[in-house]
N, C-alpha and C positions, 0 to 999 in steps of 0.2 A: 679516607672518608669521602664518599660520594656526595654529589649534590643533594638525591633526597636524605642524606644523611643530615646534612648541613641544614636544610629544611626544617630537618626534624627535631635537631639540637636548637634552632633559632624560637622553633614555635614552642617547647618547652620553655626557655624560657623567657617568650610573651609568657605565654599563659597566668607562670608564675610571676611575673611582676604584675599582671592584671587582678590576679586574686589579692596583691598588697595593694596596688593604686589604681592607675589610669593606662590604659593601654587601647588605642581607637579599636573599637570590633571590624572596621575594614581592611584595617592591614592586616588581624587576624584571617581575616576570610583571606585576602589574598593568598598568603601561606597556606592555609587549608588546598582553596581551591589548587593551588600549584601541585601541593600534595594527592591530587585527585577525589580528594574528600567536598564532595559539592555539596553533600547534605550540612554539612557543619557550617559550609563558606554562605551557604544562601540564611541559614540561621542568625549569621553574626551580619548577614548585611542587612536582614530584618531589623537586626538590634544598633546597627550604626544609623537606619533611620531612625529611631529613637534618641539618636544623642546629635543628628543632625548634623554629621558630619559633611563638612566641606566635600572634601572629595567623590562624594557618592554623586556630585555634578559632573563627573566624566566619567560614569559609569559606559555612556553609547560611544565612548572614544576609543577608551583601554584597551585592548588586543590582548587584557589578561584575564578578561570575564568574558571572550566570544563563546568559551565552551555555554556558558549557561543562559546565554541570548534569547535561548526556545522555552528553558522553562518558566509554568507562570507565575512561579513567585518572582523570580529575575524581574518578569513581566511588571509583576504588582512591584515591585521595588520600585523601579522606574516610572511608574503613575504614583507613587506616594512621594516622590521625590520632585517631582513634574517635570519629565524630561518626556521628549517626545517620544513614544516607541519607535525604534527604527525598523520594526518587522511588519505594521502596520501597515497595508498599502495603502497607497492615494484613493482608491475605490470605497475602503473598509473607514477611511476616516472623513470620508466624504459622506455617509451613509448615516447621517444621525437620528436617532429613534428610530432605529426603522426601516425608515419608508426609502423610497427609492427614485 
């Protein structure tokens, strides 16, 4: 059995302990995202802000969400959780309402 085999056996069963109890939606997205599945992984880290989890405060550190750094849910994930954008340049956050 391969790694994404092993992936894949692990995330079955989150899932199925998630539909009996408590299972955080970010490690879910992790596994996803590993798996290549970003639309699922960006889904369940929508849904771990909801539940507030801790960890989505190292979301600009992690080296295992760089792949989705560009998109702008990623985006909106990280202003709903108030971390700084680190895509952002100094110019663009300099530039408020506006004006120049």
């Amino acid at each position: 059995m391969g790694v994404p085999d092993c992936a894949r056996t692990l995330l079955d069963a989150m899932e199925t302990r998630a539909a009996a109890g408590y299972v955080p939606a970010v490690s879910r997205a992790a596994v996803h995202n590993a798996l290549g599945d970003r639309e699922r992984a960006l889904e369940l880290l929508e849904q771990a802000v909801g539940e507030r989890d801790l960890r989505l405060t190292f979301l600009n550190v992690e080296p295992r969400w760089d792949n989705l750094r560009d998109d702008a849910r990623f985006i909106a994930v990280i202003d709903q959780v108030g971390l700084e954008n680190r895509l952002r340049t100094p110019a663009a956050s300099n530039n408020v309402g506006g004006r120049e």
